[in-house]
N, C-alpha and C positions, 0 to 999 in steps of 0.2 A: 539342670535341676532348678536355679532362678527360674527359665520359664514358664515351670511347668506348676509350680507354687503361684505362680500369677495366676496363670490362665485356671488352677482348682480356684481361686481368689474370686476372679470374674466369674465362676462360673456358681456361686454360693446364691441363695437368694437375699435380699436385702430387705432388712424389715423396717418398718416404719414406725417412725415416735409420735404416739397419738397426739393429737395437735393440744391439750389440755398439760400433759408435762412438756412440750416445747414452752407454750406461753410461760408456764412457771420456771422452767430454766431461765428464759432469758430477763425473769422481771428478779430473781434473785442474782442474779450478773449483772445487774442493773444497780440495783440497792447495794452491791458489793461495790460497786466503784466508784457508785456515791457515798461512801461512805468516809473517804478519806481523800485531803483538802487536793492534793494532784491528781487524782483521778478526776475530779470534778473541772479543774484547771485543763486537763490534758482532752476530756468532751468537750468545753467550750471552744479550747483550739481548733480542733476538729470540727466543729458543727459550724463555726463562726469565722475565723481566722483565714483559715484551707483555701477557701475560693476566693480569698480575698487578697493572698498573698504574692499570685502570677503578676496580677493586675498592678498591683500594691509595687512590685519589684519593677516591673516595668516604664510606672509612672514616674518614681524616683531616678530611674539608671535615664529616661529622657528628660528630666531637669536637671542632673546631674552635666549632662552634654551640653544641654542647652545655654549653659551657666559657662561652663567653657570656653564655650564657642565666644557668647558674648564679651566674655571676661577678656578673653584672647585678642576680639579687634579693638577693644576699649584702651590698649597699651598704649604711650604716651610716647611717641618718639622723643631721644634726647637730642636735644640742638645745642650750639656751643653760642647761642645768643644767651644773654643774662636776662633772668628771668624779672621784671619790671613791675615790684607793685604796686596795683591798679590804685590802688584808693589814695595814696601821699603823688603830692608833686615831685619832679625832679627837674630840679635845674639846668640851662645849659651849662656846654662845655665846651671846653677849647680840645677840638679833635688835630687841629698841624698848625703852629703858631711862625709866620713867614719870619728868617731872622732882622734884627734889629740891628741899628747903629745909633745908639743914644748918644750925645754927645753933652750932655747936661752934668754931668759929672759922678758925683754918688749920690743926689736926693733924686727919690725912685718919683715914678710919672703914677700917676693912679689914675687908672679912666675906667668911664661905666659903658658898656657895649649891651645897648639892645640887639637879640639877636630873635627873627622872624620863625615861622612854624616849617621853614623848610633850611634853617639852619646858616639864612645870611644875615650876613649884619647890617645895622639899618642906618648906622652912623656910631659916632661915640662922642663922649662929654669928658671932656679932662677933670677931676676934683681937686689933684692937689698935681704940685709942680711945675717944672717949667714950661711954659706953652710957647713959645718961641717958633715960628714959620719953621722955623730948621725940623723943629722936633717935632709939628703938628705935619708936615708932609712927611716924615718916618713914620708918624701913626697912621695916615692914612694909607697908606703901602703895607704897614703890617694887619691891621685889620681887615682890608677890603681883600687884601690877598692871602686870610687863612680860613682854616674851614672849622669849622662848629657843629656842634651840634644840638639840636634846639631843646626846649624845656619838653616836658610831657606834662598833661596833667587827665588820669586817668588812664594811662595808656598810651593817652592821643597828642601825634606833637602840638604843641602852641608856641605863641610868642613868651620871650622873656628877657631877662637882664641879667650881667652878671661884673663882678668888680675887678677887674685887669689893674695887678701891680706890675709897673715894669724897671728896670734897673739897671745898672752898669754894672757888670761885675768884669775884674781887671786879672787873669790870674799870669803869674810871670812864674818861668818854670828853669 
């Protein structure tokens, strides 16, 4: 029965809309959906937007990657070295201090130790205390035989100085 309603369908003649009420159909479908403010919105999409929006999707989804990718090698490995900054100096340091046999009793030695941009020492100057051969061959054992670490200044080692108290301390247990 469907078929057969089709095929009397197809077999109808088909008439034609003289081309003067087509053009007016479509220029009052026209004016009808200009006439209100999304219909005008939803032609401009259409006419303007449409072929611009493949493009438009594809441009951003490859900067989008592009952004990643870069973001992704730009990651900062963590190191367990402390991070040093650049622009203030820092002073040396006493990295292993060889031990001591003061024998001067309880007033402490104070010496100034220049120490070089690779972390040796260059000599040292007693300031206050006893300077006695006894105690100035125990400083020279303990300075020439500990290790440092040198100043920076910007990063980069340099020379520099730094003020060494030393002392007897007696503990009875």
């Amino acid at each position: 029965m469907w078929e057969t309603m089709q095929a009397d369908l197809r077999g109808m003649p088909r008439l034609q809309v003289p081309p003067e009420l087509a053009l007016r159909l479509r220029v009052k479908a026209s004016q009808a959906l200009h006439r209100n403010l999304v219909g005008r919105v939803r032609l401009w999409m259409d006419n303007v937007l449409q072929p611009m929006l493949l493009p438009a999707s594809g441009g951003v989804l490859a900067a989008v990657i592009c952004f990643c990718l870069i973001m992704g090698s730009l990651v900062v490995p963590v190191t367990k070295t402390p991070d040093v900054p650049l622009g203030s100096p820092t002073p040396p340091a006493v990295l292993e201090l060889a031990p001591i046999d003061l024998t001067n009793g309880d007033a402490p030695v104070v010496v100034v130790v220049p120490v070089d941009a690779g972390g040796r020492a260059m000599g040292y100057r007693v300031l206050s205390g006893e300077s006695s051969p006894q105690i100035l061959h125990e400083l020279d054992r303990v300075i020439y035989f500990s290790n440092f670490q040198p100043a920076t200044w910007f990063g980069r080692p340099t020379h520099g100085q730094f003020v060494l108290s030393l002392r007897r301390i007696t503990v009875r247990g």
